[in-house]
C-alpha positions, 0 to 999 in steps of 0.5 A: 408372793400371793401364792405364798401369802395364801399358803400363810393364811391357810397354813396359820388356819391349820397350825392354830386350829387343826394341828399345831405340828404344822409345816405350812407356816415354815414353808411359807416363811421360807418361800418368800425368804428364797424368792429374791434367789429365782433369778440368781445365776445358779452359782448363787442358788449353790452358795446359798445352798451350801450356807444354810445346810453349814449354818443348820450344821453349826447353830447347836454350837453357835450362842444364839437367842434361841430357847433351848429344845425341852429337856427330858424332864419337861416331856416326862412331864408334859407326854402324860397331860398331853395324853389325858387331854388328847384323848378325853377334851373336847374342842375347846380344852384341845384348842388351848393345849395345842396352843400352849406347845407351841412354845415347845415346838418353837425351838425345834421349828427355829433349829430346822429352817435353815434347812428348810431354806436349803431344801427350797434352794436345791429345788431352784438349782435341780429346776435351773441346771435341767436335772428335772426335765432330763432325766434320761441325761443323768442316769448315771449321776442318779445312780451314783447320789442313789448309792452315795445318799443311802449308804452315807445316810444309812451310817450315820442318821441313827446316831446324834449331833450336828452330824446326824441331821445332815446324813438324813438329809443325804438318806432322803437324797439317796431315796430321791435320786433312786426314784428318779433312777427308777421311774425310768424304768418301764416296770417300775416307772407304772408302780412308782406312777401309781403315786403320781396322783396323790402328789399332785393333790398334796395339799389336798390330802395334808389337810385330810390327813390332818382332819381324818387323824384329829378325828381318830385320836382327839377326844372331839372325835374317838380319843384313840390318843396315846392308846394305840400301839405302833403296830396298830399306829403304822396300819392306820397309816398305810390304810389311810395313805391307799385311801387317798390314793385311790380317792385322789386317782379317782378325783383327777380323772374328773377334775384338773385340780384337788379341791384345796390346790384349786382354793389355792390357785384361784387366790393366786390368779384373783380368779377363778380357775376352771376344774374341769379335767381337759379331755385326753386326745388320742 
């Protein structure tokens, strides 16, 4: 529970004065919801699961009190004001903006959790049956969920409706099941290892993405917003994701922890927690 309530405030910090596209309020929430699930029999983890993906399935038919999602005519309205302000305020003027989407980003965040809810739920139940700690005992299965999640996921992610947002959720399996599938092997396993590094700084790396691009495209920083193309957009990216790998690679060979994952388990524990990297025997 502390460590979830860490992740609120930071989360909070984050959506109300980084990036209002925050994530870490969602998975907060979600996570206390899935605590009392920890030590349910895993039939429960699976029922629970199944729920909450048929619930996100069913709630755009369901009448419930949830504002709608914008229509066209609003983000026709509101992508060029955001546009201008993005790109020409400064701290202040962004600051209220974002703060004033948040009414538009409300339904979409209140649409998805149900989702989110299962995701952490297939997480415990992966945990419990061993499927993450015997991976050379499901190869099989992780070939066939590989094949099944990309072809499934393929077909229908491009289309709309109910039925689109559960074929992502099989595209993203399919692509997680052929990861696992392949770290297994010797080549593949040293490239895919490759990424090992900027994992376990996640949270780390989350936040300087989110410092690094507000920088770039707010108008505090160069107020590129609204003013690169995609191809542009998408190198960007991919430049600044192999810097954090190289930094992230190059931070762990000294310490044991990203600097905010250490922030984070310090708060937990209620004490400080050691970074110095533990030297390797052998």
């Amino acid at each position: 529970a502390r460590r979830l309530g860490a992740l609120l405030f930071f989360g909070l910090v984050h959506l109300l004065f980084v990036w209002n596209g925050d994530i870490l309020v969602e998975y907060a929430l979600a996570g206390f919801l899935v605590l009392p699930f920890l030590r349910a029999p895993v039939w429960a983890l699976g029922a629970g699961c199944a729920g909450m993906l048929a619930l996100y399935a069913a709630m755009p038919a369901l009448q419930l009190s949830i504002p709608p999602l914008p229509g066209v005519e609003i983000l026709q309205r509101h992508v060029p004001e955001a546009n201008r302000v993005y790109a020409n305020g400064g701290f202040a003027d962004i600051w209220r903006f974002s703060l004033g989407e948040l009414r538009l980003l409300l339904p979409l965040h209140l649409y998805i959790f149900p989702r989110t809810i299962a995701l952490f739920l297939l997480g415990v139940l992966a945990w419990r049956t061993g499927l993450l700690r015997r991976l050379a005992s499901y190869k099989w299965e992780f070939a066939v969920a590989a094949f099944l999640g990309l072809t499934i996921g393929a077909a229908g992610s491009s289309g709309t409706g109910p039925g689109s947002g559960l074929a992502i959720l099989a595209l993203a399996t399919g692509y997680g099941a052929a990861v696992l599938l392949m770290v297994q092997l010797p080549v593949a396993g040293r490239v895919l290892g490759a990424f090992a590094p900027i994992g376990r700084m996640a949270f780390t790396n989350y936040a300087m993405q989110s410092l690094i691009f507000g920088f770039i495209f707010f108008g505090w920083g160069l107020g590129q917003f609204g003013r690169l193309g995609a191809a542009y957009t998408l190198a960007l990216g991919v430049a600044v994701f192999a810097a954090q790998m190289a930094f992230s690679a190059l931070w762990l060979r000294h310490f044991r922890f990203g600097p905010l994952e250490w922030l984070w388990r310090t708060l937990m524990y209620g004490e400080a927690q050691s970074m110095v990297a533990r030297p390797r025997i052998g």
